[in-house]
C-alpha positions in Angstrom: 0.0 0.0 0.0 1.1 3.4 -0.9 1.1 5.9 2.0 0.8 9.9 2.7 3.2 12.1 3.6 2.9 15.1 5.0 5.4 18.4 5.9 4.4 19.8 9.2 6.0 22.9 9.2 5.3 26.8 10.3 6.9 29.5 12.6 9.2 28.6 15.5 7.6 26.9 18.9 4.0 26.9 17.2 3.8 23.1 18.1 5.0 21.2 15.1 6.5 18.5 17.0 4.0 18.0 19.6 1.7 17.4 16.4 4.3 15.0 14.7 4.0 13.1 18.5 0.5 12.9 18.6 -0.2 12.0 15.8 2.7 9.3 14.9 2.4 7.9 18.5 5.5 8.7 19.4 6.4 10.0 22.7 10.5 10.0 22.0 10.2 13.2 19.4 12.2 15.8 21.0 9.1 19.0 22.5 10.4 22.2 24.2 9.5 25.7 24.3 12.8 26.6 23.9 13.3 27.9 20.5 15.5 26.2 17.7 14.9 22.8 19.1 14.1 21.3 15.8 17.4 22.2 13.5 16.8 19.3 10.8 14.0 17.7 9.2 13.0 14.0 10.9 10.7 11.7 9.5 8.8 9.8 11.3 5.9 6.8 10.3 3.4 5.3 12.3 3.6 1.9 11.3 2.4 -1.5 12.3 4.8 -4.3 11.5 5.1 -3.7 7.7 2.1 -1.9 7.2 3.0 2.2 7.3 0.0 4.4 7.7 1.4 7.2 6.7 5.1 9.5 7.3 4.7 12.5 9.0 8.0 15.2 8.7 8.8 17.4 10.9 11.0 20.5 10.6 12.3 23.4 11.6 10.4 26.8 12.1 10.5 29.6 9.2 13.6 32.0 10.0 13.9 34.3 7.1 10.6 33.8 5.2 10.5 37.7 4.3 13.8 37.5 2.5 12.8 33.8 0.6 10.4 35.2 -0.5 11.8 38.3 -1.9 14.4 35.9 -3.9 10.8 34.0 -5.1 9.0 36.8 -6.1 12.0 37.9 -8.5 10.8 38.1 -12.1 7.0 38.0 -11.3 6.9 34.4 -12.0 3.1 33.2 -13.1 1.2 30.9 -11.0 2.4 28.0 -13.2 5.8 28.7 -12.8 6.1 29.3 -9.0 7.3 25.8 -8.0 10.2 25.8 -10.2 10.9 29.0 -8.7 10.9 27.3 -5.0 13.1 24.0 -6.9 15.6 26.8 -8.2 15.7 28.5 -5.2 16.8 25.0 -3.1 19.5 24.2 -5.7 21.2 27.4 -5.7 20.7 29.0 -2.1 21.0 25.7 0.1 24.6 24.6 0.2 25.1 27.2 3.4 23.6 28.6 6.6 21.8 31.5 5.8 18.8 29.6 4.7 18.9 26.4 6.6 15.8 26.2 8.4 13.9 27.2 5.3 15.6 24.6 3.2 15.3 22.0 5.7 11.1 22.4 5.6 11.0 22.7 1.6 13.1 19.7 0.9 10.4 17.5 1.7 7.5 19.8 0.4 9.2 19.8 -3.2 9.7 15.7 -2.9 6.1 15.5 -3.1 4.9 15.9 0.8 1.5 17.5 1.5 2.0 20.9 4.0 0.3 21.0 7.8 0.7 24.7 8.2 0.7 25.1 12.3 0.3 28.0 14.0 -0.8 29.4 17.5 -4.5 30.1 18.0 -3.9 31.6 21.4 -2.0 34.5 20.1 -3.3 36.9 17.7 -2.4 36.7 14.0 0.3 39.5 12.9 1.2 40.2 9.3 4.8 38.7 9.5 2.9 34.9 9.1 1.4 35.8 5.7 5.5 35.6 4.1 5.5 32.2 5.3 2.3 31.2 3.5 2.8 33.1 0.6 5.8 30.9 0.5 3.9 27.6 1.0 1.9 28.6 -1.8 4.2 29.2 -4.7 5.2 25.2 -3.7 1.5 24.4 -5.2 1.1 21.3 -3.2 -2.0 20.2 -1.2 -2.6 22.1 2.0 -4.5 22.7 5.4 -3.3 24.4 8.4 -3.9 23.5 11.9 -4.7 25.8 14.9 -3.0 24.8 18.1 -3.9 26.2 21.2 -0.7 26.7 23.2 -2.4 29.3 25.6 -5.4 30.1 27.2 -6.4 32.9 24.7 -8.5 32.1 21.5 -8.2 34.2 18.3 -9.7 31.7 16.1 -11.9 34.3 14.5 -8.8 36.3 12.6 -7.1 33.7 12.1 -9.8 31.8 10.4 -10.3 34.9 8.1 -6.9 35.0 7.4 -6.3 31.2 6.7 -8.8 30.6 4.3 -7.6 32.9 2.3 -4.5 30.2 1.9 -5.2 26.7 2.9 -8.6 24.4 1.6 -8.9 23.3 5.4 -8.6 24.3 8.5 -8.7 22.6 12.0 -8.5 23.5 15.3 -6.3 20.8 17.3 -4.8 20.9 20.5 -1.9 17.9 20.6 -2.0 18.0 24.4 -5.2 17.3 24.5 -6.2 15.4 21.8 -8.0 11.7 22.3 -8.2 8.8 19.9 -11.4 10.5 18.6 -10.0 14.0 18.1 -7.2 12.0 15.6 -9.0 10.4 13.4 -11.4 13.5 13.2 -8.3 15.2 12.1 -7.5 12.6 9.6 -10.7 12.3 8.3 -10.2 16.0 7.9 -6.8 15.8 5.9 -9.0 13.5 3.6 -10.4 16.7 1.8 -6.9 18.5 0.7 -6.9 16.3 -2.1 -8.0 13.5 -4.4 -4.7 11.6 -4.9 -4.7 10.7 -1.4 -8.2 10.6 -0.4 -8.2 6.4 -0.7 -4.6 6.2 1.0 -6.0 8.2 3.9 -8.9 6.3 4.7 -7.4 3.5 4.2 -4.6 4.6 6.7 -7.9 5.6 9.6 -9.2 1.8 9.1 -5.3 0.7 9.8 -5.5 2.9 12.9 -9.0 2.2 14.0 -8.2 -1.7 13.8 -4.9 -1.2 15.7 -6.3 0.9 18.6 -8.8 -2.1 19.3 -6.2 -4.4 18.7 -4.1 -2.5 21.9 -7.5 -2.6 23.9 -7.6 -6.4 23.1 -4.2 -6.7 24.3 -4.5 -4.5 27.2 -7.8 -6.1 28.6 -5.7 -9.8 28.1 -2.5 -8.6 29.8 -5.0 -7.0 32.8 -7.0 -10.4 33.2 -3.9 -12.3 33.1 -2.1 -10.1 36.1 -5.6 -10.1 38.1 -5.5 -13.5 37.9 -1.6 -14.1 38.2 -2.6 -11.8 41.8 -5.3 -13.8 43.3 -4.2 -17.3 42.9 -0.5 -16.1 44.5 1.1 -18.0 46.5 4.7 -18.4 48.3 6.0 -21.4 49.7 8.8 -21.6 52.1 11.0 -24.3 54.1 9.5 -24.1 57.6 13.4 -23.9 58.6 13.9 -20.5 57.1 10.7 -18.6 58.5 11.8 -16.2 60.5 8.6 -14.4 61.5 4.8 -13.5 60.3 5.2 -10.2 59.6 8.6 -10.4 57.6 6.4 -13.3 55.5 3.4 -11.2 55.1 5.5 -8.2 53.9 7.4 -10.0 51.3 4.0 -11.1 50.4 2.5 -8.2 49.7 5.7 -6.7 47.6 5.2 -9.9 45.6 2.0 -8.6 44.4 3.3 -5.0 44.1 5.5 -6.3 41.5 2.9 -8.6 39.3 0.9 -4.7 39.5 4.3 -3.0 38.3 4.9 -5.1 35.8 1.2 -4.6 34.3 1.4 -0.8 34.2 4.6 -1.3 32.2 3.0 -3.7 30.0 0.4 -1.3 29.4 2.8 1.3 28.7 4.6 -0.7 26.3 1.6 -1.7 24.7 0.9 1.8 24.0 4.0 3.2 22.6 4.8 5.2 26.1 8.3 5.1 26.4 9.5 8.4 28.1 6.8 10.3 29.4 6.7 10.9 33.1 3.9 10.1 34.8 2.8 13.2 37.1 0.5 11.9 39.7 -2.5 14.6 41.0 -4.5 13.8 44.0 -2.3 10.5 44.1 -4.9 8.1 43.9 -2.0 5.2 41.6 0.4 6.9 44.2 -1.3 5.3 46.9 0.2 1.8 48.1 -1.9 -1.5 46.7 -2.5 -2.6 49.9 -3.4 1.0 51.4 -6.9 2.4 53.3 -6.6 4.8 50.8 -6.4 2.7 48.1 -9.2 0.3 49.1 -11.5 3.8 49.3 -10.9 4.7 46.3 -10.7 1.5 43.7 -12.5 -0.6 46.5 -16.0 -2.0 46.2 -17.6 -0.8 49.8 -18.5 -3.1 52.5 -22.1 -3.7 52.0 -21.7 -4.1 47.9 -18.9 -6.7 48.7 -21.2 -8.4 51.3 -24.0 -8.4 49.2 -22.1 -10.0 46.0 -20.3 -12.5 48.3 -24.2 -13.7 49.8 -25.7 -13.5 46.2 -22.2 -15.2 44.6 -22.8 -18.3 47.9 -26.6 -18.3 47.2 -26.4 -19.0 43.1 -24.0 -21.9 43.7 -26.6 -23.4 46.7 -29.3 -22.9 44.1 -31.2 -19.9 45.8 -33.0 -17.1 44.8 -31.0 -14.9 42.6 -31.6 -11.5 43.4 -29.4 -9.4 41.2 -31.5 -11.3 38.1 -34.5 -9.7 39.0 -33.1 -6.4 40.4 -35.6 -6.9 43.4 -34.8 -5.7 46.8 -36.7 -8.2 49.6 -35.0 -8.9 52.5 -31.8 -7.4 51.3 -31.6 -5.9 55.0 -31.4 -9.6 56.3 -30.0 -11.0 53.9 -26.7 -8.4 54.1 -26.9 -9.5 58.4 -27.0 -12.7 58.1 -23.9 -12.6 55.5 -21.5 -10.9 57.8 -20.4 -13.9 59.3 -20.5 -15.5 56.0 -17.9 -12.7 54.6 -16.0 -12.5 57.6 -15.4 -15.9 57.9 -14.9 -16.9 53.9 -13.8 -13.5 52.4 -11.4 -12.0 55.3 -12.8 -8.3 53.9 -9.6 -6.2 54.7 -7.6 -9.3 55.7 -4.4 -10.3 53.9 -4.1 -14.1 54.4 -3.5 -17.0 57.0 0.4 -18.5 57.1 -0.6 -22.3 56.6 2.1 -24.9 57.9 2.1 -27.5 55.7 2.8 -31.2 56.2 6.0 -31.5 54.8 8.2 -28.9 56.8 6.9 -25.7 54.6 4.9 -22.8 55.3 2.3 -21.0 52.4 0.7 -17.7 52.1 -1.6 -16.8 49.8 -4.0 -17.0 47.9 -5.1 -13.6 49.1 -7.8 -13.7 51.6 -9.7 -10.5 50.8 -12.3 -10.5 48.7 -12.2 -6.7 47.9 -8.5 -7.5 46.4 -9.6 -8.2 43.3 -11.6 -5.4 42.5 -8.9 -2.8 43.9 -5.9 -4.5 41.7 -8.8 -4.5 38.6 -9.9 -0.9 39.3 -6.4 0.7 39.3 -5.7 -1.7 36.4 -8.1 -0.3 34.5 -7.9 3.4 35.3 -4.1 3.3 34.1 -5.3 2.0 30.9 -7.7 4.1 30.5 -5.3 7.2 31.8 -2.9 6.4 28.7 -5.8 5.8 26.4 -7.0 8.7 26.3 -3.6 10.3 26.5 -1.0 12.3 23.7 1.7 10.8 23.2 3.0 14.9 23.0 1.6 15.2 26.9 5.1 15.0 28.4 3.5 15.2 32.2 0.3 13.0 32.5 -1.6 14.2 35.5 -3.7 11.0 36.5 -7.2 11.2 38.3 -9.4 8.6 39.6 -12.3 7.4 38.0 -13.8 4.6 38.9 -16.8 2.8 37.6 -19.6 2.9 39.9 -22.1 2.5 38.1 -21.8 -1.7 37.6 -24.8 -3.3 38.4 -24.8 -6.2 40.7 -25.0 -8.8 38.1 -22.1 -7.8 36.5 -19.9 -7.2 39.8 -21.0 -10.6 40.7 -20.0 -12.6 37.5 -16.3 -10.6 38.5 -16.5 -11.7 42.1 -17.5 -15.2 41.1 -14.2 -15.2 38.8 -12.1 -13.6 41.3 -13.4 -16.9 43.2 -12.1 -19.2 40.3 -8.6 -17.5 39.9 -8.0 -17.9 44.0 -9.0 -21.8 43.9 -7.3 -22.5 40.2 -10.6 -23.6 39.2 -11.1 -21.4 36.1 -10.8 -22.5 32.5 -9.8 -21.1 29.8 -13.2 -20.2 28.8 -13.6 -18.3 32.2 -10.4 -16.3 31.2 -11.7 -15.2 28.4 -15.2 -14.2 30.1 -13.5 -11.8 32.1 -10.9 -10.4 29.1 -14.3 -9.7 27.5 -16.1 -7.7 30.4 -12.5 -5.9 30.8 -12.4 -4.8 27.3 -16.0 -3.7 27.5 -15.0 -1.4 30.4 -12.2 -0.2 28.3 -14.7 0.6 25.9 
């Protein structure tokens, strides 16, 4: 398949490589406010194995446009005859410095690249930007220009007058901010600048559309397998080496720490994160697994876990269901008369019994409490969904809770009744992929 490219280029620190990151994935492309931090033209593709959707260069801001285009302009060329006037102008004027940055970003316009123009909606247009579009469009290739947002400010109106005046399309687009959805809305716009890559480009947003679910699909399987990897833990030690409980316990619960650790990794990898820095705000991942904290936040509460533990006992006895019917009788008794129930079978807030085995070892684990399951889940699930719906140009991700509430009973029941399986090893396959399935619809 034949792919797109595309120039991204405009004045200095308007955002062109935040918008090369974003939109390629790619969370190693060098972003500063400083100026001059882009000096040479990169190229970078976002690619799946062998399959390129599309290449994506990025280059250095405009420096001299107001001269260039005094050198252009020489002779009053005609429409027809401005891009050999741009062509002339790289083989005779690019062998030194004084034009480097200008000859860096029309290289790959004049190779056949389509232009992102990028400038900064949040201050107001001046007449100095006009130079640099007039320069753009004596190299007669397809167009649109993006408005990026770097401040608080908006002056999309005069810049929108201004724009249109020079580019087919134009989009506002904020690469800090931008989700999965605000992408391929900006693709979908790029699919208008012109016919010869119309069928490339959509066929580039079905490529990326299949390869986000496919890191969902992967997410939700490497989340099910760590959940379950948690519950059914174990560590077995020669009754000769035990030293004490709490030295046991502790070593315990770093074990599981670790199998959490390594998921968040996972994730990022899954994702293409690779050097962003994870700013934490109102610490709720900051918390320790095993925390008060924790368990309030990504926790099921006490009377929810009580009632999912009676209704999970009660389905396997072969009584009345009530979560089917979404009825309510006698859920006050029902929820007393579990407590002993919970407390004794699901240890709620307990960590679990050191067993002494008969052959000179000691065990601990599985884990004992029931609400375990649905803390390491939740905060499982909130990273995902943190890095999901995060830009790959977002050097500083600021990560708040949100937890879903809002599960009915049923469906906290079917997890709690897994969580049950995983602890005893008597899930199947089949079971595994049961809760991969309600994971990924959560993702979802």
């Amino acid at each position: 398949m034949s792919y797109p490219k595309f120039a991204v280029v405009g004045h200095p620190n308007k955002g062109k490589s935040s918008i090369v990151s974003t939109l390629t994935l790619d969370d190693t492309i060098a972003i500063s406010n400083k100026p001059g931090t882009t000096t040479k033209s990169r190229s970078f593709k976002l690619k799946k194995g062998d399959k390129t959707f599309y290449e994506l260069i990025d280059t250095p801001g405009f420096q001299r446009p107001r001269k260039l285009l005094k050198i252009l302009k020489e002779g009053n060329p005609s429409a027809s005859e401005r891009p050999k006037k741009v062509q002339e102008f790289l083989d005779n004027y690019c062998g030194g410095d004084e034009f480097r940055d200008e000859c860096e970003l029309l290289r790959p316009i004049m190779s056949g690249s389509g232009i992102i123009y990028v400038v900064d909606a949040s201050k107001p247009y001046s007449k100095e930007f006009e130079d640099e579009m007039e320069i753009l469009r004596f190299c007669g290739k397809p167009s649109m220009s993006i408005l990026n947002y770097i401040g608080s400010e908006d002056y999309t109106k005069e810049w929108d007058e201004v724009l249109g005046q020079y580019f087919r399309i134009i989009k506002p687009f904020n690469p800090l901010k931008a989700t999965f959805s605000d992408h391929i809305d900006l693709l979908e716009a790029l699919t208008h600048i012109s016919p010869m890559w119309r069928d490339d480009l959509k066929k580039a947003i079905e490529l990326l559309k299949e390869y986000h679910n496919e890191q969902k699909i992967k997410i939700a399987k490497l989340i099910a397998n760590a959940t379950k990897e948690a519950l059914s833990f174990k560590i077995t030690k020669s009754a000769n080496f035990f030293s004490s409980e709490e030295r046991l316990k502790e070593e315990f619960k770093a074990k599981l720490e670790q199998i959490e650790k390594r998921l968040f990794n996972n994730i990022k990898d899954t994702l293409n994160f690779k050097n962003s820095a994870f700013k934490i705000e109102d610490e709720p991942l900051e918390y320790n697994l095993f925390s008060k904290e924790s368990q309030e936040i990504f926790g099921l509460s006490r009377e929810k876990l009580v009632l999912i533990s009676t209704l999970t006992s009660a389905t396997a006895g072969g009584l009345i269901d009530l979560a089917v019917g979404g009825h309510s009788f006698f859920l006050g008794t029902i929820i007393g008369g579990a407590l002993g129930f919970v407390g004794a079978n699901y240890g709620y807030g307990e960590l679990s019994k050191i067993k002494f085995l008969s052959n000179k070892k000691i065990e601990i684990g599985p884990i004992e409490d029931a609400n375990f399951g649905f803390i390491f889940l939740n905060r499982a699930i909130n990273f995902a969904r943190l890095l999901l719906n995060t830009s790959h140009a977002n050097r500083e991700i600021k990560y708040k809770a949100s937890i879903n509430d809002n599960l009915s009973i049923r469906k906290l029941k079917k997890f709690a009744t897994l969580h049950n399986k995983f602890k005893d090893g008597k899930d199947t396959q089949k079971d595994l992929q049961n809760y991969q399935d309600m994971i990924l619809e959560l993702l979802n």
